[in-house]
TORLOMAR-251326 format. One record per residue (C-alpha): residue in three letters; y, z, x. Coordinates in steps of 0.02 Angstrom, whole numbers, padded with zeros to 5 digits, always signed. Layout:
<atoms>
ALAYZX ...
</atoms>
This chain:
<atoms>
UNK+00914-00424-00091 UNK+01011-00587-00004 UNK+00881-00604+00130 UNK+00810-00779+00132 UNK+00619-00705+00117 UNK+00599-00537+00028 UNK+00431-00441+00036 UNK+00374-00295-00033 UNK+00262-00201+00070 UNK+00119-00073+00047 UNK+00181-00080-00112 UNK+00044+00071-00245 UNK+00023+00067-00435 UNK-00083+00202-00529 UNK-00061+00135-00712 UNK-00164+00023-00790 UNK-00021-00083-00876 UNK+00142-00154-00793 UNK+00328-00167-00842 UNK+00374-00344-00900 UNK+00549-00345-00856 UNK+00457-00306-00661 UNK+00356-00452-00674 UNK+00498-00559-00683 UNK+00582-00466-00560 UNK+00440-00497-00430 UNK+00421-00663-00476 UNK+00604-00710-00460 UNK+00655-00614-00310 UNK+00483-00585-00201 UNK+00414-00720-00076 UNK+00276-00612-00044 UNK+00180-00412-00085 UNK+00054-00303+00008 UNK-00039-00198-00105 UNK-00112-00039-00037 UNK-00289-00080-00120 UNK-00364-00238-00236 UNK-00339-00112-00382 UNK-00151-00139-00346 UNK-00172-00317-00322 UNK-00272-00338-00496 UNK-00136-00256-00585 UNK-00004-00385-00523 UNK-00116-00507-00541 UNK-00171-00456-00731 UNK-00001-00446-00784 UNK+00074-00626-00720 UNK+00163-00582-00546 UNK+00110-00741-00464 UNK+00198-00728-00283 UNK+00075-00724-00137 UNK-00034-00572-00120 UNK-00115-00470+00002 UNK-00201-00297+00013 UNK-00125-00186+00175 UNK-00253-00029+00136 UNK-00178+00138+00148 UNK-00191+00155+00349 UNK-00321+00302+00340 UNK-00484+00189+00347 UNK-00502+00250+00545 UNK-00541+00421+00477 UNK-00714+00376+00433 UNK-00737+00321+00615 UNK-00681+00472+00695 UNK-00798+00601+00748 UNK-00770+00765+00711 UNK-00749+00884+00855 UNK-00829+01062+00815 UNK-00717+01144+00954 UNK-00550+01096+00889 UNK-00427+01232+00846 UNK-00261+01292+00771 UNK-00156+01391+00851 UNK-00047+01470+00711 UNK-00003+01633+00629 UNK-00003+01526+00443 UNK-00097+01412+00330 UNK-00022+01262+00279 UNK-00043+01143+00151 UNK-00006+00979+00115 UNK-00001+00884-00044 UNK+00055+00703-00054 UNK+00072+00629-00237 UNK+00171+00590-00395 UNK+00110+00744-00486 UNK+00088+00654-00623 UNK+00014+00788-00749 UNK-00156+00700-00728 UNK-00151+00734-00560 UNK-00183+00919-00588 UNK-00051+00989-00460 UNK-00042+01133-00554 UNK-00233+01172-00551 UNK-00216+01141-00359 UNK-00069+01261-00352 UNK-00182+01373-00462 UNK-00329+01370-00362 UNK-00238+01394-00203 UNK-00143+01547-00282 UNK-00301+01635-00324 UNK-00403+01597-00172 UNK-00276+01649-00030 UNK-00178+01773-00139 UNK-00292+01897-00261 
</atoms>
């Protein structure tokens, strides 16, 4: 990156370690990060990236404020899902996929 100031923003970690070589990386190229939660921001933190922090959330914190509206409806023919993640095997996609399978389809 040749910009003068380089952030990285809303930037998520699930491990509990970090890459070295990254650290550096940060450190050498990053003015500035936005974490998506303090857990994020520990992590850095923990493992020496020292450029200025700040947690950014994950932009679904409204939810809890919204009231839920017994009246609401969907007008389709099919069910769809949605599943946003890495799928990391300790994620369990594959007892989601499994549990879908044999609610909707058996």
């Amino acid at each position: 990156m040749k910009s003068r100031l380089n952030f990285l923003h809303h930037y998520a970690w699930e491990e509990s370690g970090f890459p070295h070589d990254w650290v550096e990386s940060f450190n050498e190229h990053l003015q500035g990060v936005t974490c998506l939660s303090s857990h994020v921001e520990k992590i850095l933190i923990d493992h020496g990236v020292n450029v200025p922090m700040s947690v950014s959330g994950c932009g679904v914190d409204h939810w809890e404020r919204i009231k839920t509206d017994n009246n609401f409806q969907i007008n389709a023919k099919t069910f769809r899902f949605l599943h946003v993640s890495s799928c990391f095997p300790r994620k369990g996609a594959d007892l989601m996929l499994e549990a879908y399978r044999s609610y909707f389809y058996e």
